[in-house]
C-alpha positions as CSV (number, residue, x, y, z in Angstrom):
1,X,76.2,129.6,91.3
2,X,73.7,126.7,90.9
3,X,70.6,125.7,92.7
4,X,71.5,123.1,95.7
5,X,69.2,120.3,95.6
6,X,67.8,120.6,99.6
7,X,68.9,118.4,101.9
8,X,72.1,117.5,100.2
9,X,75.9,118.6,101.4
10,X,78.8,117.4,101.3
11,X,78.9,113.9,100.6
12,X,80.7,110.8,98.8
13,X,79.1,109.5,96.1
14,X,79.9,107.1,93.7
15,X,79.6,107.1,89.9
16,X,79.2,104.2,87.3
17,X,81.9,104.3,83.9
18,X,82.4,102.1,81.6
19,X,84.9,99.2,83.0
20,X,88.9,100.2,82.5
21,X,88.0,104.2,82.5
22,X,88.2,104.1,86.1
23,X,91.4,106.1,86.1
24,X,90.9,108.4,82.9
25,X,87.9,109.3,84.3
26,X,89.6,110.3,87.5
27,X,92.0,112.1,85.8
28,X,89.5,114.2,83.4
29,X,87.4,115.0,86.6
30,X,90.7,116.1,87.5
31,X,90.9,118.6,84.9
32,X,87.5,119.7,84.6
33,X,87.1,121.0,88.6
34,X,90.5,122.7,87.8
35,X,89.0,124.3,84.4
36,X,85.8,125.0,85.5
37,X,86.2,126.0,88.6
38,X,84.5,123.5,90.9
39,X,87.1,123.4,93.8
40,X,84.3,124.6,96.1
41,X,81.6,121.9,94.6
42,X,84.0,118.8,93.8
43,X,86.9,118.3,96.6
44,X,88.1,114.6,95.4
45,X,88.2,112.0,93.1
46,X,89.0,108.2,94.0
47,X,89.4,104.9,92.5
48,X,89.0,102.4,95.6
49,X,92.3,100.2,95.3
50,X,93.9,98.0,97.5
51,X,97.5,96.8,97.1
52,X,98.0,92.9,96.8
53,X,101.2,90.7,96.4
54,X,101.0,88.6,93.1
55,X,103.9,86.2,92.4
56,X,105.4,87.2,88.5
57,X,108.6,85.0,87.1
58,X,109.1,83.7,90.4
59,X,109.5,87.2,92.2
60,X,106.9,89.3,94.8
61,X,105.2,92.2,92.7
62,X,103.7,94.4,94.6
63,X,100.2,95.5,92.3
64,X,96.8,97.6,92.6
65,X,93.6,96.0,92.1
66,X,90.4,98.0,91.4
67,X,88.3,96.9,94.7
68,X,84.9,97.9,92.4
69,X,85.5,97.8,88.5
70,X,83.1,100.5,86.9
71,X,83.1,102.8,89.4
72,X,84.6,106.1,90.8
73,X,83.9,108.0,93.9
74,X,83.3,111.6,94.3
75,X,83.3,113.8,97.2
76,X,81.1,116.8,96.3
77,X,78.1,118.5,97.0
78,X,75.5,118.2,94.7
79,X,73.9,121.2,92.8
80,X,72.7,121.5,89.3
81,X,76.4,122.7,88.0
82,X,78.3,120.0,89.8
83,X,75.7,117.1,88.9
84,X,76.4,118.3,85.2
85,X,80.0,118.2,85.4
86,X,80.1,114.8,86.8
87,X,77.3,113.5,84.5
88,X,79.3,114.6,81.2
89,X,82.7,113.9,82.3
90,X,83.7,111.4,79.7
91,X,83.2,107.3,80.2
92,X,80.9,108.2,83.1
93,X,77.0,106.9,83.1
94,X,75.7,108.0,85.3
95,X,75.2,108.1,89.2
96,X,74.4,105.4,91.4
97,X,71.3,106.3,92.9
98,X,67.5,105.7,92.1
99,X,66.3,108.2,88.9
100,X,68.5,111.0,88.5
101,X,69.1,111.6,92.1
102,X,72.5,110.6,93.4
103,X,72.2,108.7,96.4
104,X,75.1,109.4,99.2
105,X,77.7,106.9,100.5
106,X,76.9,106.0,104.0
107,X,79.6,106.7,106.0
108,X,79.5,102.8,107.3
109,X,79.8,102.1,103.8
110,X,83.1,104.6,103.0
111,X,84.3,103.7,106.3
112,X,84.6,100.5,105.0
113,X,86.1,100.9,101.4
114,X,88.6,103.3,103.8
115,X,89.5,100.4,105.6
116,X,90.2,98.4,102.4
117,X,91.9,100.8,100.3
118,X,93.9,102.6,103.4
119,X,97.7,103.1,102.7
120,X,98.7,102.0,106.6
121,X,98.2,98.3,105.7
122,X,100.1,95.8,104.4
123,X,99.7,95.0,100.9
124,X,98.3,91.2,101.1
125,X,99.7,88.5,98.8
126,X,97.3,87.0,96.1
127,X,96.8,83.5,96.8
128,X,96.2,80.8,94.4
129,X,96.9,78.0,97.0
130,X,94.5,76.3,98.6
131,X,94.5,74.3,102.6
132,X,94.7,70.9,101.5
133,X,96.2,71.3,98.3
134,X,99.1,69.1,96.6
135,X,102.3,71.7,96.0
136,X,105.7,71.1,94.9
137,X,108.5,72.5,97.0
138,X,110.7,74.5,94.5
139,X,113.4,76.6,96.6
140,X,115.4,75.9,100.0
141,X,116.5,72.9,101.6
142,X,113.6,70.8,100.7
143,X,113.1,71.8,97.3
144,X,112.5,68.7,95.1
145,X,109.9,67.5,98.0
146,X,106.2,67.4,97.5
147,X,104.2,68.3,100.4
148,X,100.3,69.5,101.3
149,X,99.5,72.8,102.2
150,X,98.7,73.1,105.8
151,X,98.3,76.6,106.5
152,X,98.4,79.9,105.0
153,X,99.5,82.9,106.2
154,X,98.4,86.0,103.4
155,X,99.5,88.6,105.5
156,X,103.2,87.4,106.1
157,X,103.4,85.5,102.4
158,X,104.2,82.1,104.1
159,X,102.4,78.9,104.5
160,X,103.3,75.8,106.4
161,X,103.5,72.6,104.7
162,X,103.5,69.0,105.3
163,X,106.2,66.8,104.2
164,X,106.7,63.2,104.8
165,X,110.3,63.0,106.0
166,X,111.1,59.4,107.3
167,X,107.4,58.1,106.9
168,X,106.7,61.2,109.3
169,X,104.6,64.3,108.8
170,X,106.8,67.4,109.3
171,X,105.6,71.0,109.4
172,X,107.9,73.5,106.8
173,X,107.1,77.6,107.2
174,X,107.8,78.5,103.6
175,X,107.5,81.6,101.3
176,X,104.9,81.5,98.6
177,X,107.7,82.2,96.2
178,X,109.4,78.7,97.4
179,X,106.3,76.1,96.2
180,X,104.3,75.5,93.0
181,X,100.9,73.8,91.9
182,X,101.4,70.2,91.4
């Protein structure tokens, strides 16, 4: 088959596309190892995702969110076929790497992006509170008080706020679902 630049075997690497291709781009890759019969060049395709908790009408909504927008990695080893196969898939622009050589993922650095994107964890909630900050209390038995945010918990979804009850400060565990921005 093709010439294997020396040095070089099987290794991640990641590849730039234009912003919002991420997926079509994984999906043509796809296609083209199938149709061109890669299998032994190109093994996988990924879009590094982690799962994150973002609050919609009120409700939990589990979600994916691109961890790096614009890229793609690829396991493969690198020889003149597969290089061209990657390089004109559609909505890719190339490899990261200095000049036209692809540069490897470390495995500290996939290790990592494993770590972040790996399907064993608990999808964490998006926060948009803050420690300190001024929230309304919209659900459960103190809904209607105002409180300040003295915790937060992102992987259980709760925080802890203060309320003045009888001129005291009194700790609440609530779910984000149960306050709102003041």
């Amino acid at each position: 088959m093709g010439k294997q630049a020396k040095g070089t075997g099987r290794n991640w690497y990641v590849i730039h596309t234009y912003s919002g291709y991420e997926h079509a781009v994984e999906k043509a890759m796809r296609q083209r190892i199938e149709a061109l019969n890669m299998q032994d060049y190109i093994f996988d395709v990924r879009v590094p995702e982690e799962s994150q908790i973002v609050i919609k009408r009120g409700e939990p909504v589990q979600e994916k969110k691109r961890i790096f927008p614009g890229y793609v990695l690829v396991e493969m080893i690198v020889t003149d076929d597969s290089w061209y196969v990657v390089r004109n898939t559609p909505n890719v622009t190339g490899f990261v790497g200095s000049g036209n050589i692809p540069v490897p993922v470390t495995p500290e650095e996939f290790g990592v992006i494993e770590k972040r994107t790996g399907g064993e964890k608990q999808p964490q909630f998006k926060i948009d509170f803050k420690m300190g900050e001024h929230v309304a209390i919209t659900d459960g038995p103190f809904a209607n008080y105002d409180g300040i945010i003295d915790t937060i918990d992102p992987e259980k979804g709760k925080v802890r706020v203060l309320v003045s009850i009888f001129d005291r400060e009194t700790p609440i565990e609530l779910d984000f679902t149960q306050i709102k921005k003041k």
